[in-house]
N, C-alpha and C positions, 0 to 999 in steps of 0.2 A: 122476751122470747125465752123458750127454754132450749138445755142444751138440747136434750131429746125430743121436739116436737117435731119435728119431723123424721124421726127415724123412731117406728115402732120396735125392729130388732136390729141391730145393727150389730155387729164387731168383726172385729180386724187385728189378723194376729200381724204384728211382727217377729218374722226368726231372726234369731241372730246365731248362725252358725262358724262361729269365730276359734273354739277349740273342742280337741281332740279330748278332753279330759273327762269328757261325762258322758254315756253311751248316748244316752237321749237329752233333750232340751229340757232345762227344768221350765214349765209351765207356771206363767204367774198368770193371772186374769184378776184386773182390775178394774173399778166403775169410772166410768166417763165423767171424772169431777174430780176437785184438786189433785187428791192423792193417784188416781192414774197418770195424773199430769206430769206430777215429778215424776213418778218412775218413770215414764213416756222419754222426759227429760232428761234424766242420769241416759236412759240408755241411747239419747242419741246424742250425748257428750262422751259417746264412749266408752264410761266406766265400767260397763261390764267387760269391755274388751280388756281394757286395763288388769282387771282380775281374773282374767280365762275362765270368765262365766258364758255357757253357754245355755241361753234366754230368750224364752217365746213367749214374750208379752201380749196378752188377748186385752183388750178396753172394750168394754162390754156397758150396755145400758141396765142389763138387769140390777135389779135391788140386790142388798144382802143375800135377805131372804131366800133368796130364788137359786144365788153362788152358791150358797149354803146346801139347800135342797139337790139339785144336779149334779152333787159332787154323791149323792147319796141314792142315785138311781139304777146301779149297779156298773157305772164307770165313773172311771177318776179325771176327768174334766181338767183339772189345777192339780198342783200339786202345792201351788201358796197362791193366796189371796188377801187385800186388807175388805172389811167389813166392819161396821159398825158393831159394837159391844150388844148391841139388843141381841141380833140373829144370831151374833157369835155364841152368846149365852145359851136362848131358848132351843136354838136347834144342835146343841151338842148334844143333849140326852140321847139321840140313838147316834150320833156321827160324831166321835169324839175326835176334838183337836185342839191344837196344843199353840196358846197365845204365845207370839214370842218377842213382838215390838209393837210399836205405836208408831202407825201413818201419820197421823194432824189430831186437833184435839177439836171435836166440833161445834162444843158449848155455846161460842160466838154465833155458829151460824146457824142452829137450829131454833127456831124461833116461830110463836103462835102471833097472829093476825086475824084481824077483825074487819066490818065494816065499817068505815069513818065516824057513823051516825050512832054507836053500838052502843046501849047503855055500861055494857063490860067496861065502857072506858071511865063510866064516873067516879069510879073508889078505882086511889092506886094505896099502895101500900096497906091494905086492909092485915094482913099479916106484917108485923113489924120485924120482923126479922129477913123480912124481903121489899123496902121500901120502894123498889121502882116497878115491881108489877102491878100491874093492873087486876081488876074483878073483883067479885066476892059474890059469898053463896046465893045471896039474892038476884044476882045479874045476870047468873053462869047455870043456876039449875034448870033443865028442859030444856038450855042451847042442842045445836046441834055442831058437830063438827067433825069438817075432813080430815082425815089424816091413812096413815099407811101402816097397816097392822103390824106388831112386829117386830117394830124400827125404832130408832131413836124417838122419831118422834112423836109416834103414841106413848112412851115413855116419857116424854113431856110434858102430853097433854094429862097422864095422870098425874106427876107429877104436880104440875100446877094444880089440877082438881084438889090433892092433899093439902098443900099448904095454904088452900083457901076453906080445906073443911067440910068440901064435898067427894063424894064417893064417884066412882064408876057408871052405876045405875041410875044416877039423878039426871045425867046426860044423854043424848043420842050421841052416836058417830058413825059413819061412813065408812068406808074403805076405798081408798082412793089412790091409784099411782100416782108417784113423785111427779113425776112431766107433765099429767095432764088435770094436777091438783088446783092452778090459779084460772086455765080458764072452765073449769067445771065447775067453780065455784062462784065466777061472775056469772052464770045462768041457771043458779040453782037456789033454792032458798037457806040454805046453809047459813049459820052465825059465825061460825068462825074456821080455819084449817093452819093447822100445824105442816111444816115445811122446813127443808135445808136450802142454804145457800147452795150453789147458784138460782135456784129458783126462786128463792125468795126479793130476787134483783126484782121481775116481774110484778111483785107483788108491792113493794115499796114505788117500781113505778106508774103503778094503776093505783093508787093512795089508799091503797088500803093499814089499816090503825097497828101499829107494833104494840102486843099485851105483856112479852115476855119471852128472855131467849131462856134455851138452860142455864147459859153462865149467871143471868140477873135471878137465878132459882138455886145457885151455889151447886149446879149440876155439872160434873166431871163426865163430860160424854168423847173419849176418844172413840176414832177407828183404827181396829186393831188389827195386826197381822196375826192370819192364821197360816197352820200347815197341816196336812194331811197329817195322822201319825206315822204311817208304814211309810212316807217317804222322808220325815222326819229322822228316823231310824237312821239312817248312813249316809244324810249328806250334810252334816256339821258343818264345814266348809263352807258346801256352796251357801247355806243361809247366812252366814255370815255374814259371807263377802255381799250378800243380796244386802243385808241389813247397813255396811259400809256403801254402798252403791246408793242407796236410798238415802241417806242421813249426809251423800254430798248436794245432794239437789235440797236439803230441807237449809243446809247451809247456806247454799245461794241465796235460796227465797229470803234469810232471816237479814241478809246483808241490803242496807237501805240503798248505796248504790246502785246494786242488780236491778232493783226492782221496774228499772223501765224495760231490761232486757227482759225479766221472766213475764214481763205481760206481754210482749211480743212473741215469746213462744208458745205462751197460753195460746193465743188466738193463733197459731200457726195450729197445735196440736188439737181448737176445734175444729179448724177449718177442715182439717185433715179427717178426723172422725165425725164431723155430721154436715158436710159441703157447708156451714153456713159461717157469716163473717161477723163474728162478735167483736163490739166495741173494745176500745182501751181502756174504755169506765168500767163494763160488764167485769172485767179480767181483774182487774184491780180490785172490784168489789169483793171478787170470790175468793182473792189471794187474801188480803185485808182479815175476814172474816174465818182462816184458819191459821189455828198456833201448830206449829212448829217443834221439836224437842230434839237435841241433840241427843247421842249413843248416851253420853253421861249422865243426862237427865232425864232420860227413860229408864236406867237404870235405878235410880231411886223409886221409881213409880213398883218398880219391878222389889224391891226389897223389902221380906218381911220385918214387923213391925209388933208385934205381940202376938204373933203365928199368922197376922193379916196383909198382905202387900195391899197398894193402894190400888191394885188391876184386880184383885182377889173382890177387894171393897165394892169394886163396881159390880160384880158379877151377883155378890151378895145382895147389893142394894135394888137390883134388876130384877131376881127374883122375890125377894121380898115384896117387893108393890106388886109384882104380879098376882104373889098369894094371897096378897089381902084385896086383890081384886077379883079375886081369880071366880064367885059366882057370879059376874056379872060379865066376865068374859063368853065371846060365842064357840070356845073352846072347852071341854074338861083337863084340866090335868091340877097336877098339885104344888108344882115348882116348889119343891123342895129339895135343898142343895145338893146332897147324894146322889141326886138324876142327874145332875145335870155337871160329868164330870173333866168338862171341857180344864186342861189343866194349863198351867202358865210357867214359865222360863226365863229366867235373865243369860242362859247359857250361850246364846247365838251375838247378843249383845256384847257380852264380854270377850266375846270371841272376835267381837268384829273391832274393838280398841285393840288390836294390835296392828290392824291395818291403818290406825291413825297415826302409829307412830313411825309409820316409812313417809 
């Protein structure tokens, strides 16, 4: 089942109106899948009380894409948000904002599948530098395949197209939303469709064939926090303290004890955003399936490196397949890095190690 199948639009703000110290609520809106989960979870452990944050958490079904777009329709929706690096990238050329942490890292869960029967599966390792994927140019040219424009995971799927040595244009694809990607695909003629966990639970259990996640493609796909600029400007603090608030729930998760409580609160926190009652297996899948990184070790992600941080790397590596794809895309544009000048910061990170040492 998916998380959103049955909830076309759904969200639900929680306020938490607990202090006096910020005229208005800082507004976060996060997607209904891990990373709203923690945050869902720090804040009902508290810790934003702990830190006289006051936080109106929206959990939202829409994609990246869409967070991204609404904030840019002549009102400000969020004032922070995590998103996937694709949307965070492609749609800052006219909406500029400013990466300043890392939610989860998705590499694990974003993953292409097949039909059982697929000749895609008879060459694995056709590329030696990637021995557990599957395909090659003769299996995979004229497929067709779903995926969600945009997003990590047509990122993927070119991805995979490159290191097997085909292009963009040898392929069809689709455009398909995340929720309704596995059963439109069992009634469609479709070859194959790219997907993230949690939905790809569905998809391993209707048996359909795993071709390749990011990670077995040596793809660095986090989701990354963004913030408005203008509210970026003068509230240092409170992202901090957001980004300490966040990185206690990422600590829980990382501790193998917790782990039967935080699948318990998983399925409390779907239950609660889409009436439905997901297994303890479902919960565990999706947990399992995202890494984790503590303030410390985002901060190395965050540190230049011969003028390059490893978050810079991605943003570069994102648009670069786009521009060598980019005629065969159903878009013009020219993804060249000067558009697109979504900027990045280790300043809230470091700001929020001092809340680790009380």
């Amino acid at each position: 089942m998916f998380i959103s199948k049955m909830v076309k639009y759904f969200t639900v703000s929680l306020i938490c109106t607990v202090s006096s110290c910020l005229a208005t609520p800082m507004r976060v809106t996060m997607m209904l899948e891990h990373e709203g989960f923690l945050m869902w979870y720090a804040q009902q452990n508290g810790w934003d009380k702990e830190l006289a944050l006051d936080l109106s958490l929206e959990i939202t079904t829409l994609s990246g894409d869409d967070i991204i777009l609404n904030n840019r329709e002549g009102q400000k929706f969020w004032d922070v948000t995590a998103v996937g690096a694709v949307p965070a990238t492609l749609y800052s050329k006219k909406f500029p904002i400013t990466v300043f942490a890392l939610a989860n890292i998705e590499s694990r869960a974003t993953e292409i599948f097949v039909r059982p029967d697929s000749g895609i599966l008879n060459v694995q390792g056709y590329n030696s530098r990637y021995p557990s994927v599957y395909g090659s140019p003769e299996s995979v040219k004229g497929k067709t395949f779903m995926v969600r424009e945009n997003t990590s995971v047509f990122y993927t799927l070119m991805t995979w197209l490159k290191i097997l040595g085909v292009e963009l244009k040898d392929v069809n694809y689709i455009n398909v939303s995340i929720p309704e990607m596995v059963q439109k695909f069992r009634y469609s003629n479709a070859d194959g469709f790219v997907i993230w966990s949690p939905n790809s639970y569905d998809a391993i259990r209707l048996g359909y064939a795993h071709v390749a996640s990011a990670e077995d493609m040596h793809v660095f796909l986090p989701m990354v926090f963004c913030v408005d600029n203008e509210y970026a400007k003068n509230h240092t603090e409170e992202l901090s303290k957001l980004v300490y608030m966040y990185s206690r729930a990422c600590h829980a998760q990382g501790q193998r004890h917790n782990l039967q409580e935080m699948i318990n609160a998983y399925q409390k926190f779907l239950k609660i955003y889409t009436g439905i009652s997901f297994s303890e297996t479902f919960c565990k899948f999706d947990l399992l399936r995202h890494s984790v990184l503590s303030i410390d070790e985002q901060i190395e992600y965050f540190k230049e490196n011969n003028g390059e941080s490893r978050v810079l790397e991605v943003r570069n590596n994102i648009l670069a397949l786009y521009r060598a794809a980019a005629t065969s895309l159903r878009w013009n544009e020219s993804y060249e890095e000067r558009d697109y000048p979504n900027a990045t910061t280790d300043r809230y990170l470091i700001e929020a190690q001092k809340f680790q040492q009380h």
